[in-house]
C-alpha positions as CSV (number, residue, x, y, z in Angstrom):
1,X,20.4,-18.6,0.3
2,X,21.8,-18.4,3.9
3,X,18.1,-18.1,5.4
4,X,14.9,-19.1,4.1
5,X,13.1,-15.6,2.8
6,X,10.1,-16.6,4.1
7,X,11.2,-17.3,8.0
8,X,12.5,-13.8,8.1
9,X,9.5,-12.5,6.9
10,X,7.6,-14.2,9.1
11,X,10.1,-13.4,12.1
12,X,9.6,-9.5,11.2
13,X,5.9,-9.5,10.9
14,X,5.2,-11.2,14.1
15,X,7.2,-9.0,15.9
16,X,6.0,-5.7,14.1
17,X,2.4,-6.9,15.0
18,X,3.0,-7.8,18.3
19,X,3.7,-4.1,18.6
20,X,1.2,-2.8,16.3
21,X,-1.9,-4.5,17.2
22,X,-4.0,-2.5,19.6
23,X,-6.6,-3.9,21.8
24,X,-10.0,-2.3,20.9
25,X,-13.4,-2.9,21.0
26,X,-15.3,-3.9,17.8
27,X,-16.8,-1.6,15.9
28,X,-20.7,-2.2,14.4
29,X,-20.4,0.4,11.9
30,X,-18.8,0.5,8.6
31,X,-15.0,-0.4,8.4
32,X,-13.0,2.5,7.8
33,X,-9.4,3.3,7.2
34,X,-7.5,6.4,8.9
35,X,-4.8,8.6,8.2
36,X,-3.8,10.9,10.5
37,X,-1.7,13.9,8.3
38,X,-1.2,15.8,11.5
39,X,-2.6,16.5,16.0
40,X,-5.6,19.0,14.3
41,X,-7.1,16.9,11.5
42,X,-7.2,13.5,10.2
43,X,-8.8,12.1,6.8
44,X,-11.0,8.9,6.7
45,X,-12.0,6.9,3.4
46,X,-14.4,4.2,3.4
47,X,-13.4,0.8,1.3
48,X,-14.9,-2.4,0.7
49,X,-16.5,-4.8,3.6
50,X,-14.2,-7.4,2.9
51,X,-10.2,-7.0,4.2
52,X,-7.5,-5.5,2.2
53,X,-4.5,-7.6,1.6
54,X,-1.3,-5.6,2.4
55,X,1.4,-7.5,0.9
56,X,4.8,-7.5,3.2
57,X,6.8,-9.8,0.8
58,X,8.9,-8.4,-2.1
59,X,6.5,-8.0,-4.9
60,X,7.0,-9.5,-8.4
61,X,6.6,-7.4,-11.4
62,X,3.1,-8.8,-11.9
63,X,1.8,-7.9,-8.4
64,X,3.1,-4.4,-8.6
65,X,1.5,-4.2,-11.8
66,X,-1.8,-5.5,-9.9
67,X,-1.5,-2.7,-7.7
68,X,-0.9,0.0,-10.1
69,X,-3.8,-1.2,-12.0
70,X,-5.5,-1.2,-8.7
71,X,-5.0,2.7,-8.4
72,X,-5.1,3.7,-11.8
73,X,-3.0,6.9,-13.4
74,X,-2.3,8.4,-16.5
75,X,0.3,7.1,-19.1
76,X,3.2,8.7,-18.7
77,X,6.5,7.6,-20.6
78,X,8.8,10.1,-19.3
79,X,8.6,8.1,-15.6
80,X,10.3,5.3,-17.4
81,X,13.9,4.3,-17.4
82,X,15.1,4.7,-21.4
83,X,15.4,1.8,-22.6
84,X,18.7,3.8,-24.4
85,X,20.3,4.2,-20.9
86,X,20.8,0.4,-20.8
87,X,24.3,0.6,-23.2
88,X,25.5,2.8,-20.7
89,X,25.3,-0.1,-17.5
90,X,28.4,-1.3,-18.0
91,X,29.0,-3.1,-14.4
92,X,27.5,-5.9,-13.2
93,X,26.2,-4.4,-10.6
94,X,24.2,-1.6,-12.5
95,X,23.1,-4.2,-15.0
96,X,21.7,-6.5,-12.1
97,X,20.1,-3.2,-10.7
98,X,18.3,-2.0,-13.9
99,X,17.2,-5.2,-15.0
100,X,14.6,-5.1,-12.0
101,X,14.1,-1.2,-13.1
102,X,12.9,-2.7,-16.4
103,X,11.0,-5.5,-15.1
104,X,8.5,-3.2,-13.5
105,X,8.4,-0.9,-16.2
106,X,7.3,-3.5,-18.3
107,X,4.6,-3.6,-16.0
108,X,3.8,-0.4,-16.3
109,X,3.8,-0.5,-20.0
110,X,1.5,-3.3,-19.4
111,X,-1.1,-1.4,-17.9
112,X,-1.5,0.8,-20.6
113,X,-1.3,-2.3,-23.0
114,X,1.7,-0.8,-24.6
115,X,3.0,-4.0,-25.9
116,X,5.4,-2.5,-29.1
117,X,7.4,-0.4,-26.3
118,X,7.0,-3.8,-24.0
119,X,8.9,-6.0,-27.2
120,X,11.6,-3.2,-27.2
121,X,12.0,-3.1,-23.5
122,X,12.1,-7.4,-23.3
123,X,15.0,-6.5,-25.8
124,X,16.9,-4.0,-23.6
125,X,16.2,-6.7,-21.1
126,X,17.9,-9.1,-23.3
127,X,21.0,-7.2,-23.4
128,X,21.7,-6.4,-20.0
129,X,21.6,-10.3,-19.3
130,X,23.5,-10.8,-21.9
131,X,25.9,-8.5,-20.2
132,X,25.5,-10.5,-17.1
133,X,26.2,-13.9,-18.8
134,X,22.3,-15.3,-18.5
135,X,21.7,-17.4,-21.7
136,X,20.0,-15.3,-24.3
137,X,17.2,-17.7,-25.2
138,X,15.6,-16.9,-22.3
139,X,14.6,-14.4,-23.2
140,X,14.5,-15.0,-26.7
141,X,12.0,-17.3,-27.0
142,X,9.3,-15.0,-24.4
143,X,10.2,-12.1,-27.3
144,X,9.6,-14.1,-29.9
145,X,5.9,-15.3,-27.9
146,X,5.3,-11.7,-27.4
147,X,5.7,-10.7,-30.8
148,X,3.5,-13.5,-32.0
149,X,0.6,-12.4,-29.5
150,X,0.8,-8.7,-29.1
151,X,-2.8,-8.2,-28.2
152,X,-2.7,-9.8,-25.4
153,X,-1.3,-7.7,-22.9
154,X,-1.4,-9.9,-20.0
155,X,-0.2,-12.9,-22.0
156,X,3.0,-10.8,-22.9
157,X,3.3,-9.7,-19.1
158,X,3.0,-14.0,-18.1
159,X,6.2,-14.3,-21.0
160,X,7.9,-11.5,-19.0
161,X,7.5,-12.7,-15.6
162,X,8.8,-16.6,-16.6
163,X,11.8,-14.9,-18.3
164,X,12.6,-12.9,-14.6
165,X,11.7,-16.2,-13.2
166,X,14.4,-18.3,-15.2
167,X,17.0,-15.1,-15.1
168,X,16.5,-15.6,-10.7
169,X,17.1,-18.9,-10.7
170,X,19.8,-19.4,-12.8
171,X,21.6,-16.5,-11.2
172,X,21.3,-18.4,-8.1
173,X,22.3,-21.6,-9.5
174,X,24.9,-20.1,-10.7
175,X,25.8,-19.1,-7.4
176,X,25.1,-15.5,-7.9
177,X,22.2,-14.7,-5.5
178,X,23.6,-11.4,-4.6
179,X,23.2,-10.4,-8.2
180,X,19.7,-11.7,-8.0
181,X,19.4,-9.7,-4.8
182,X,20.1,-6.5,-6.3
183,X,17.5,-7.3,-9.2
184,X,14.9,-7.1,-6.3
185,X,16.3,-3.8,-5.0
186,X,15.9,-1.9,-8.6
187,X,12.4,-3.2,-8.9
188,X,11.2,-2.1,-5.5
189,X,13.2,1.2,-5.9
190,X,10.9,1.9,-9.5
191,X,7.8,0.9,-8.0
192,X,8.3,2.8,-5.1
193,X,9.3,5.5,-7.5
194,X,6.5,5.7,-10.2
195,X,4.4,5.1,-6.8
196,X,5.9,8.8,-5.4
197,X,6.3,10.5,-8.3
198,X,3.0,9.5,-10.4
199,X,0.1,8.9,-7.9
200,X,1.0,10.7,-4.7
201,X,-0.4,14.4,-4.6
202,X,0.9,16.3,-1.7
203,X,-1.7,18.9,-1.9
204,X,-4.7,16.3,-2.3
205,X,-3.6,13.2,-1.5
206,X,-5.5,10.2,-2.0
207,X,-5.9,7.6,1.2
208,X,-5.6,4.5,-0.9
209,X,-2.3,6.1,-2.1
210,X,-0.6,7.0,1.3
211,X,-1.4,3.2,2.0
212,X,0.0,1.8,-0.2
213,X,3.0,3.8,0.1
214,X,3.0,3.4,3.9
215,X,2.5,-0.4,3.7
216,X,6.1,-0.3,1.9
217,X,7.4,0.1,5.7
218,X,6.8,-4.0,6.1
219,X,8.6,-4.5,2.5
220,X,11.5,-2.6,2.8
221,X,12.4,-4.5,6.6
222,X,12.0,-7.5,4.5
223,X,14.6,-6.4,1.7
224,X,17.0,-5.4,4.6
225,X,17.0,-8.8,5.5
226,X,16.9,-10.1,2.9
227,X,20.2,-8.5,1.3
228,X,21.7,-9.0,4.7
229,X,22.8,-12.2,3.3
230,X,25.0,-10.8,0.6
231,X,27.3,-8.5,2.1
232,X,30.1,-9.9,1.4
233,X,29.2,-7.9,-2.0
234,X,30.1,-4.0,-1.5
235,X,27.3,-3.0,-3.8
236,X,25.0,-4.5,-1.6
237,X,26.5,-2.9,1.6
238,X,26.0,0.3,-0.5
239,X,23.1,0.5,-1.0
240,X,21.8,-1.2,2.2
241,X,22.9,1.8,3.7
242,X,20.9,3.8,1.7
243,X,18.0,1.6,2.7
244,X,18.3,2.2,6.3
245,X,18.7,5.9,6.3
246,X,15.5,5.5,3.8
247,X,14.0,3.3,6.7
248,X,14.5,5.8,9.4
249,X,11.6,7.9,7.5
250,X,9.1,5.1,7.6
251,X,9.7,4.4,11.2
252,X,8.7,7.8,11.9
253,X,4.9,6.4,11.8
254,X,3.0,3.9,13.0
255,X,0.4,1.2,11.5
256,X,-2.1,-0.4,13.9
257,X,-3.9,-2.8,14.1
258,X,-7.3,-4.5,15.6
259,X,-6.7,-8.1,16.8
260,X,-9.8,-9.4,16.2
261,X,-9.4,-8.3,12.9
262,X,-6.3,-9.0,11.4
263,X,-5.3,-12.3,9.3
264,X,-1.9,-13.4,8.1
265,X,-1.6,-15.8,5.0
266,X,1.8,-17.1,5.1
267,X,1.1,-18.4,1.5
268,X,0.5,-15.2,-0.5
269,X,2.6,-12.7,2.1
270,X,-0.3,-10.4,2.7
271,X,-1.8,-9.3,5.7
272,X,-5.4,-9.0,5.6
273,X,-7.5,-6.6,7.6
274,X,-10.6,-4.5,7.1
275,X,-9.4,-1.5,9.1
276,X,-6.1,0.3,10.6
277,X,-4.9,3.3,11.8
278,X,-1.6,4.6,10.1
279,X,-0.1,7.8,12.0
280,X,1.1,8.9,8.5
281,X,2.1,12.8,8.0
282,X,2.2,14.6,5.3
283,X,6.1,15.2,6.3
284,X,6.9,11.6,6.1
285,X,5.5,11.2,3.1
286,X,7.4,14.0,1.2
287,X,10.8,12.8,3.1
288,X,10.1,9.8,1.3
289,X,9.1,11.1,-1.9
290,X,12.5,13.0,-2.1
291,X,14.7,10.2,-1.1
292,X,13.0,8.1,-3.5
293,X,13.4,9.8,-6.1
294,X,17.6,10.6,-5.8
295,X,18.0,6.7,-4.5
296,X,16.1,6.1,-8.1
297,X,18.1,8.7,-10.0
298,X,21.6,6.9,-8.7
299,X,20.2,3.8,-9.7
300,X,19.3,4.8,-13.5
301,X,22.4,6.8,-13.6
302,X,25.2,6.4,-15.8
């Protein structure tokens, strides 16, 4: 890699906060969160007494799985990528991009402790790596695991996330990062996806939900950077494009922050902080939505 992930993310968050942090006085009364929809009205939610952790690194398939679980939905296969689609990915590039779409659908199915549809999607998984010349055993031996220990639904999800693990780096040894690269990019497409489509409701929407869909605003600069460092791969150009006319929607609002209040941990990647103000609309949101979900249709496509 041509810069250390972790010193652009730290580069972009210091300089977003040293925009975003406001200067206020503390508050005594109960921490609360605030999402302003639109000038007349603005909706407040209370949350816990200790900080939130807002996570501005690229998320594994087990973390977005955390925050799914986090803000719970209803099981819905039809959200999913067919595992059928996969004999259809017939360039490198489309294979690299679905095998992140998979990896957070089997995170999904996790939640739901679907672990039969989680052996068949490991297997899909199998194939498209085979497709991109990763050795087969491993994933063989997490399916063989898996099917051994079905009941345990986050044991299966741990087999899952060593076989992405060993998939990365041997695509980097291999001197293939920008392949790896675009593994990231279909992941945070389908979480951001299932995120839109499953758990935002435009007529009602929830305030833990716009968060966490606003908070995606620190991610996505961080994949920009990130796949910065592979364009000499036209795919990636491609669809960093598409990212930036996705990121001119986010950057249509604001999150602040109180000084005294807010924590980085360089470790984890999370920003921690007990209140903020996000200048969120209802516009931004449903721009986003829509993108999401034909940047996400071109990716599953055939």
């Amino acid at each position: 890699m041509k810069k250390s992930i972790y010193l652009i993310i730290a580069a972009l968050v210091f300089t977003g906060l040293m925009i975003s942090c406001k200067n206020r006085k503390s508050e005594p009364a109960r921490p609360k969160i605030t999402y302003s929809f639109n000038t007349a009205d603005s909706v407040k939610s209370d949350i816990p007494d200790e900080k939130r952790e807002i996570f501005y690194g690229l998320l594994t398939p087990v973390e977005i799985s955390e925050i799914f679980t986090r803000l719970g939905t209803l099981y819905s296969p039809e959200i999913l990528n067919d595992e059928d689609n996969a004999d259809d990915y017939l360039s490198s590039s489309k294979a690299a991009l679905n095998l992140g779409v998979y990896g957070v659908d089997l995170s999904y199915l996790k939640m739901f402790n679907m672990t039969s549809d989680m052996v068949q999607y490991m297997m899909t998984v199998r194939s498209l790596s085979s497709k991109l010349s990763i050795p087969i055993e491993y994933l063989t031996e997490p399916i063989n695991k898996i099917e051994s220990d079905m009941g345990d639904a986050d044991s299966v999800l741990l087999f899952v996330n060593t076989a992405y693990k060993r998939i990365e780096d041997h695509l980097k040894t291999d001197g293939r990062e920008s392949t790896a690269g675009l593994m990231v990019l279909g992941g945070w497409i389908e979480a951001l996806y299932i995120a839109t489509e499953m758990l935002l409701d435009s007529e009602n929407p929830d305030p833990e939900i716009i968060a966490r869909i606003a908070e995606q605003k620190y991610t996505l600069n961080t994949l920009l950077s990130f796949l910065k460092n592979y364009y000499d791969d036209p795919i990636v150009v491609y669809y960093t494009k598409k990212l930036k006319f996705l990121k001119k929607y986010f950057d249509k609002f604001d999150i602040y922050f109180y000084k005294e209040d807010l924590e980085i941990d360089m470790d984890k990647q999370v920003l921690k902080a007990s209140k903020t103000e996000m200048t969120i609309t209802l516009e931004n949101l449903n721009n986003i939505k829509e993108y999401v979900s034909k940047l996400r249709a071109e990716t599953v496509g055939i």
